[in-house]
C-alpha atoms as one frame of an Amber mdcrd trajectory, in Angstrom:
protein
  62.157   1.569  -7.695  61.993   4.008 -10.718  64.260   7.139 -10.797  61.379
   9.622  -9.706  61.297   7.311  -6.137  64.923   7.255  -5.829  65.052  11.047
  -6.287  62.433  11.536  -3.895  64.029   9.443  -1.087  67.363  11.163  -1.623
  65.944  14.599  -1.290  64.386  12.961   1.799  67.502  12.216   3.039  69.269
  15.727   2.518  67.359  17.208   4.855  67.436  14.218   7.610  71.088  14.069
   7.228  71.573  18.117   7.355  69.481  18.139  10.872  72.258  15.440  12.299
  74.970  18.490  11.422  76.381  20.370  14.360  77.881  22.955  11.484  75.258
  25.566  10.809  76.422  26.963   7.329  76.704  23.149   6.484  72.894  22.555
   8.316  71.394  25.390   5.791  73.153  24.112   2.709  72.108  20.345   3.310
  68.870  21.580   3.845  68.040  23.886   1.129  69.653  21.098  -1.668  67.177
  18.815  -0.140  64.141  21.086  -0.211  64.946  22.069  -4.092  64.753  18.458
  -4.766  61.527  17.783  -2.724  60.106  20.500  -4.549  60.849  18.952  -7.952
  59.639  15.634  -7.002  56.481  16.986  -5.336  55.500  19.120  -8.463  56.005
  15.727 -10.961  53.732  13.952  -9.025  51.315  17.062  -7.998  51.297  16.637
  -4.174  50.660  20.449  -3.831  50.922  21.222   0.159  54.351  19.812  -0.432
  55.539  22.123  -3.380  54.506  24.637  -1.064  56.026  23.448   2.203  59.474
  22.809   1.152  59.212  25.815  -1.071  58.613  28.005   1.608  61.417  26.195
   3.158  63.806  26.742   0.796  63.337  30.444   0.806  63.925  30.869   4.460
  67.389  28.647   4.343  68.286  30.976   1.539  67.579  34.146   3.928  69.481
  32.339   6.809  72.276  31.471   4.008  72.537  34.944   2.852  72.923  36.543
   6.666  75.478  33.685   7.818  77.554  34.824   4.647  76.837  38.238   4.727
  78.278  37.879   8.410  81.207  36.114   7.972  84.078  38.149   8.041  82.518
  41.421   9.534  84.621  42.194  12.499  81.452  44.105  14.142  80.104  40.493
  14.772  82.950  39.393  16.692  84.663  40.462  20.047  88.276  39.369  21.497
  88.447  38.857  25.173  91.023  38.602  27.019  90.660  36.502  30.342  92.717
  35.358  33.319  94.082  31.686  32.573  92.772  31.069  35.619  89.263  32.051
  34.702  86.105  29.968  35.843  84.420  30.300  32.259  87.258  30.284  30.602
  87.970  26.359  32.499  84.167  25.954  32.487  84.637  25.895  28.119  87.596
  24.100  28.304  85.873  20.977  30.589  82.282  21.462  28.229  84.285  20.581
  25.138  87.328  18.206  26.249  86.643  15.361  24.225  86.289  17.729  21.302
  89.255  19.607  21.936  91.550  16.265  22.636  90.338  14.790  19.265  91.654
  17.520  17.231  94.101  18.565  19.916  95.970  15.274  21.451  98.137  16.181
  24.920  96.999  20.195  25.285  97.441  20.889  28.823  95.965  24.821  29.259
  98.829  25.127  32.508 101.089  26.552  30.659  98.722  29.270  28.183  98.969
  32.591  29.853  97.784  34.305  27.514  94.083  33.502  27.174  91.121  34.832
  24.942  87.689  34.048  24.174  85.536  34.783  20.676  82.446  36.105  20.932
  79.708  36.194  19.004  77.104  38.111  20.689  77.195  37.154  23.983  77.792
  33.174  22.522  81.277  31.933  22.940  82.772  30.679  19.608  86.466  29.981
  19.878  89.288  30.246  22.415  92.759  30.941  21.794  95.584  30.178  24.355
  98.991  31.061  24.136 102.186  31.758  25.646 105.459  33.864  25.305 108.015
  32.189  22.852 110.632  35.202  23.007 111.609  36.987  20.673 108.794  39.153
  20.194 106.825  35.771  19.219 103.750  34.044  20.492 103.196  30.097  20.568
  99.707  29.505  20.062  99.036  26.714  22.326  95.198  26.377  21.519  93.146
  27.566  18.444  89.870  25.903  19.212  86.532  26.618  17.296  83.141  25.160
  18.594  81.690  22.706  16.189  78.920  24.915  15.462  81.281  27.731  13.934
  83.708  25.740  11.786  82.314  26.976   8.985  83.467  30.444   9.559  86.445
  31.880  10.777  86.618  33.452  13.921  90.322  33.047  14.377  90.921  35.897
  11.748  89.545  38.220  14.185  92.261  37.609  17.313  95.208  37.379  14.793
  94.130  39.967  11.973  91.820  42.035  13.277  92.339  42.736  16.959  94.934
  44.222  18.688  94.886  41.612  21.660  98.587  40.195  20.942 100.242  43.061
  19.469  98.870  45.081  22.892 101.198  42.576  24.715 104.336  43.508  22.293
 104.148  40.501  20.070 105.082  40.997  16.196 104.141  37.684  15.448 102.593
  34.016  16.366 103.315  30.571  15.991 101.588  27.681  14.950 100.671  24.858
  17.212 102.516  22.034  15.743  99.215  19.541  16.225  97.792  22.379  13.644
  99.983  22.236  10.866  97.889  19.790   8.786  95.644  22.594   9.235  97.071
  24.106   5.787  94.087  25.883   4.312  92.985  27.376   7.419  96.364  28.450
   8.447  97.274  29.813   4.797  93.990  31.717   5.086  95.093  33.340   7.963
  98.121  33.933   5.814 100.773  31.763   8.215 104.378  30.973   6.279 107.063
  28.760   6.708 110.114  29.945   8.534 112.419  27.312   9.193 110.447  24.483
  11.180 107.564  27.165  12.440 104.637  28.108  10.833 104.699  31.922  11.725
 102.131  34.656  10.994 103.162  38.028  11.071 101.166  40.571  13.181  99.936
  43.967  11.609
């Protein structure tokens, strides 16, 4: 197989392997790397309709690209809300995505998280955050769960930084889940520190 084939079949591949993605910002990306490609190996051996195809392909993952970024961190995008821990949706999420939620989360029990929210994008549910009261003016976080779909962004800055759903209850600040702390760049985004054995963030 000469190197023109084996480019070919890789830029083939990008785009098989970015439809298997349940991320979507990783989805786009996959994609439009595999449609530059195609286009390069389509124009060296002139098979027009697909210069044009995957060119027209590219474009629109680069317009997709562009809004997912654009949206990222605009708080306008997101809602908090805050829902009985008793709530039928709120269990309903919890039972759709329990094998997800044990993988990442091993022994969460939601019985003792009264303090429950959901992230919304739109009128899609993104993320749920459960918590209870640690005294002190502190809240555990019991949960901080993101649907596969949304890892890529980071919808968690909008219950801690940029709502006022904990401070509303008289917290000053929240603690890490300790099945999160190998969570390090997402929690340092957030801009959780060390104090003593917790991982706290302080609330504005």
């Amino acid at each position: 197989m000469d190197v023109l084939s084996i480019i070919g079949w890789g830029g083939s591949a990008l785009v098989v392997l970015s439809l298997l993605q349940t991320r979507i910002l990783r989805l786009r990306l996959l994609n439009l790397i595999g449609c530059v490609i195609l286009v390069g190996f389509n124009l060296a051996i002139g098979v027009w309709p697909m210069v044009g195809m995957n060119a027209v392909l590219a474009v629109i993952n680069v317009v997709h690209l562009w809004r997912l970024l654009r949206h990222r961190h605009d708080e306008t995008e997101y809602t908090v809300l805050q829902v009985d821990d008793s709530d039928a949706y709120l269990d309903h999420v919890l039972a759709r995505h329990e094998a997800d939620i044990s993988r990442f989360n091993p022994g969460f029990t939601a019985s003792a998280s009264p303090y429950a929210f959901l992230v919304q994008h739109g009128d899609r549910t993104v993320g749920v955050v459960l918590a209870h009261d640690a005294g002190a003016g502190r809240a555990q976080i019991d949960l901080d769960y993101v649907l596969p779909k949304y890892r890529d962004f980071t919808p968690g800055e909008f219950v801690y930084r940029r709502s006022d759903v904990f401070t509303d209850h008289g917290f000053h600040q929240v603690l890490a889940p300790p099945r999160m702390r190998e969570s390090k760049p997402y929690l340092n985004k957030l801009g959780f520190h060390r104090d003593g054995d917790d991982l706290v963030l302080d609330l504005r």
